[in-house]
Phi, psi and omega in degrees: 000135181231153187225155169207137166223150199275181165295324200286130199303143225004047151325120175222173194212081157250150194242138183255157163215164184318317187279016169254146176303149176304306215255122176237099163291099187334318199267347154300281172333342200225326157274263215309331183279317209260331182089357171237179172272176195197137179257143200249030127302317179251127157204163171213098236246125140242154192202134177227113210254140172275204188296105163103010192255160171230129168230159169227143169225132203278171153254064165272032175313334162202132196258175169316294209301306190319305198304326178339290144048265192271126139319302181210149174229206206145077168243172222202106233176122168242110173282131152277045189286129179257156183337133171049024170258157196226119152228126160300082229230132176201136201231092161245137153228086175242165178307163175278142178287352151308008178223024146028033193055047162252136183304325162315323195285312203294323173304327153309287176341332187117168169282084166281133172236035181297153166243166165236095160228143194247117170267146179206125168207131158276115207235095163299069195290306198218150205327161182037031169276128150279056192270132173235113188291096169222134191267138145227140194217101202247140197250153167198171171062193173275002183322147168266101139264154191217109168262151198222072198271169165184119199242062215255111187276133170214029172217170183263154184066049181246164177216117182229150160207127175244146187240113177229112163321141164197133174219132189250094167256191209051230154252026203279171154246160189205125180244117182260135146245104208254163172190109176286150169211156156207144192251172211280011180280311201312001193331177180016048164279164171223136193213089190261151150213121188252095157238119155250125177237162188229089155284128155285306231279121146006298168251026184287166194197146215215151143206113190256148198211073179283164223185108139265129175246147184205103179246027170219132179279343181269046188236180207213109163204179203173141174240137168179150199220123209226117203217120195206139155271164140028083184301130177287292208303300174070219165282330173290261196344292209297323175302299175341298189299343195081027171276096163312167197301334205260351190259273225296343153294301182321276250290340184275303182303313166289330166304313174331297175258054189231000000 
């Protein structure tokens, strides 16, 4: 593994190889291998997997709680796959699981008016690059959040598929900007894209905006965006079992981002 870092303030540059663990937790990745500190307000991350590496890399760079906090976040994040590398990509921000989704709990936690935004692109370089994405999130309070995907094929046998979650209460908001390319080189691809929203909160408010660009026909990609509250049958079924109304909502919800 090699690091480089630019001018620009917290910028990193890193190259995985075959001699890195399958399993990367990001904030490892980035004290331990480099060794400094990095405000995880700001940060702008490249990653470069070479030929043949299969990695899974976690995001925990700001978790739920953390995120309280903070005001505003930001990260940026680039992906590289060269010919036959596999990255695994997971992203949640979500409760620890002792607060089980409930809303009273979540309601404690404070009036958060944190923003969020996640940039992510992903560069499909060479034959058999694999990526797989997955997001999850739960907004509560005013908080903003904003995903920011690019899912950009620039070989020919590549494979990407991102699945992204968002579940909302109060008033918060979440904005996906989802967005496939395949360049016109890019022949026999495959491209999924899943954005699922959950509305709770009365004034909560979602807006997805998937995006294809395709300048080779002999590819297989698809899109979609589902934005829904709370199934009354359900939520009716789980009372039936004797589930009170506030379990039976977690339970609809933890099924839900799972």
């Amino acid at each position: 593994m090699s690091t480089k870092n630019s001018d620009q303030k917290n910028f990193l540059q890193i190259n995985i190889d075959k001699s890195s663990c399958s399993v990367i937790k990001f904030k490892d990745l980035i004290t331990n291998k480099i060794g400094q500190e990095f405000d995880v307000m700001y940060l702008a991350v490249k990653i470069v997997l070479e030929k043949n590496v299969s990695v899974e890399i976690i995001d925990d760079l700001i978790d739920f709680e953390g995120l309280l906090k903070l005001s505003s976040v930001e990260h940026e994040i680039e992906f590289d796959l060269h010919a036959g590398s596999k990255l695994f990509y997971t992203c949640k921000l979500k409760p620890q699981l002792s607060l089980e989704y409930n809303q009273a709990i979540l309601q404690e936690l404070g009036d958060s008016s944190s923003k969020l935004t996640k940039r992510l692109i992903f560069n499909l370089t060479g034959s058999n690059a694999h990526a797989k994405i997955r997001i999850r999130s739960l907004a509560i309070s005013s908080q903003i959040f904003k995903f920011q995907t690019l899912q950009n094929h620039l070989h020919s046998d590549t494979f990407s598929c991102l699945c992204l979650k968002n579940v909302l209460f109060d008033s918060a908001k979440v904005e996906c900007n989802n967005s496939i390319k395949v360049n016109k080189d890019a022949c026999k691809s495959f491209a999924n894209q899943v954005n699922r929203n959950l509305i709770i909160g009365e004034n909560a408010h979602v807006i997805s905006s998937p995006q294809l660009e395709i300048e080779n026909e002999d590819v297989k990609c698809k899109h979609g965006a589902v934005t829904k509250v709370i199934d009354e049958e359900q939520f009716f079924y789980l009372q039936n079992r004797g589930i009170d109304a506030v379990s039976a909502k977690q339970l609809l919800v933890k099924g839900f981002l799972s």
